[in-house]
N, C-alpha and C positions, 0 to 999 in steps of 0.2 A: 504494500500500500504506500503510494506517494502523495504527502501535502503540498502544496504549492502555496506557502503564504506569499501574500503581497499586502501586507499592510499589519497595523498591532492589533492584538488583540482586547477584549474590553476590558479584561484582568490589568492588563498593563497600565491601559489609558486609567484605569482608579487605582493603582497604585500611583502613578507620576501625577495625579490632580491629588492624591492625599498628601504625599511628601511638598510639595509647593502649597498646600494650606499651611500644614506643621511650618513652615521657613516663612513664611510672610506673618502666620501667629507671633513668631516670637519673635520678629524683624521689627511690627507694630508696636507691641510691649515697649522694646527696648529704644526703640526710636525718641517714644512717650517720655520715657524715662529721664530720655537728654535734653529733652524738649526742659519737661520742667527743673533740671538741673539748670540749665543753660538761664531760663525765668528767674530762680533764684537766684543766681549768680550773677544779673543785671540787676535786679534791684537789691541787694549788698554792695555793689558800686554805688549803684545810687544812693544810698542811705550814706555812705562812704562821703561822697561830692554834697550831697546836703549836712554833712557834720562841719565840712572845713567850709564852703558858706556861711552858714551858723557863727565859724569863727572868726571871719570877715567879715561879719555882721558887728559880731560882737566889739572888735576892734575899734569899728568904725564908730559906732554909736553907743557903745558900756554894756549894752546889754542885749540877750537872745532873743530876737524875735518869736514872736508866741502869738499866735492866731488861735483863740479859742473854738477850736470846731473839731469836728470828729473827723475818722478817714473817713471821707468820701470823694469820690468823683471829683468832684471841684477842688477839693481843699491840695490836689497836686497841681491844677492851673495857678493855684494863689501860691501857693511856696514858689512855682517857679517863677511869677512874677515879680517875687518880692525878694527873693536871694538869688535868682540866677537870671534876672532882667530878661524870664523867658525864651530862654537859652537851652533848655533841658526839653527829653521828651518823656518828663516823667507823668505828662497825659495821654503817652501813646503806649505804656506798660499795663499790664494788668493787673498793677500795684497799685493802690491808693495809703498815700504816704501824710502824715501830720507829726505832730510836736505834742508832747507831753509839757505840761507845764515847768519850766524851770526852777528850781528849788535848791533846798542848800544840796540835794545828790546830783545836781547836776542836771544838766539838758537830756532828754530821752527823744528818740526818731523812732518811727513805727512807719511799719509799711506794711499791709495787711492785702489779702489777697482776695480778689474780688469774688471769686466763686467757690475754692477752696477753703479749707478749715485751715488759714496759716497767717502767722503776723511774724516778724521780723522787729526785733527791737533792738536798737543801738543803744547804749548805756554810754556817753560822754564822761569818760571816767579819765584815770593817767594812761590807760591801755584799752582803747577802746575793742568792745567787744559786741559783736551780734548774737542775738539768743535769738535764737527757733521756736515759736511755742505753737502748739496745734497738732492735731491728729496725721494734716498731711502734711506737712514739713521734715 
């Protein structure tokens, strides 16, 4: 008895359609991953370049600018108007960033994440440092 193929069989074609699911699953996953690594990672600059404004501010005029409002939306268009003469695109990030009130601990920067469960706080201390707080951080 002779076969003559000419072409795959259907065994085949769902093996090579499952192994290319499996490779784009975890192509996706992992992609995501840098995605929002790469997010944090710009707005930690950012809180970074709004610390040393702050201190250009502070220089200028004795004391830290302090906008009473909460993260929202807006309150990144008014930091950048007022410490980086709107220079910053920190209305084009998916951070919403404000100011803790300044006190004898010092000035605090928050930048909070618009849809996840994450904020970023800067502590103005002798060694400044970023804390993570939130479930997806």
């Amino acid at each position: 008895m002779k076969f003559n193929y000419q072409g795959f069989t259907l065994i085949e074609l769902l093996v090579v359609v499952a192994i290319i699911g499996i490779i784009s699953a975890i192509g996706t996953v992992s992609y995501q991953g840098y995605t929002w690594t790469a997010k944090k990672q710009q707005a930690k600059l950012s809180l970074n370049s709004l610390l040393l404004a702050q201190e250009e501010y502070r220089s200028d005029n004795g004391s830290y600018l302090y906008q009473p409002s909460s993260c929202s939306a807006s309150s990144g268009a008014q930091i950048a108007t007022a410490l980086l003469d709107g220079k910053d695109n920190l209305t084009e990030q998916s951070w919403n960033f404000c100011f803790s009130n300044p006190g004898s601990d010092g000035l605090q920067i928050k930048a909070k994440h618009e849809s996840k469960n994450c904020t970023l706080t800067l502590d103005e201390t002798s060694t400044p440092i970023i804390r993570p707080t939130g479930n997806d951080c």
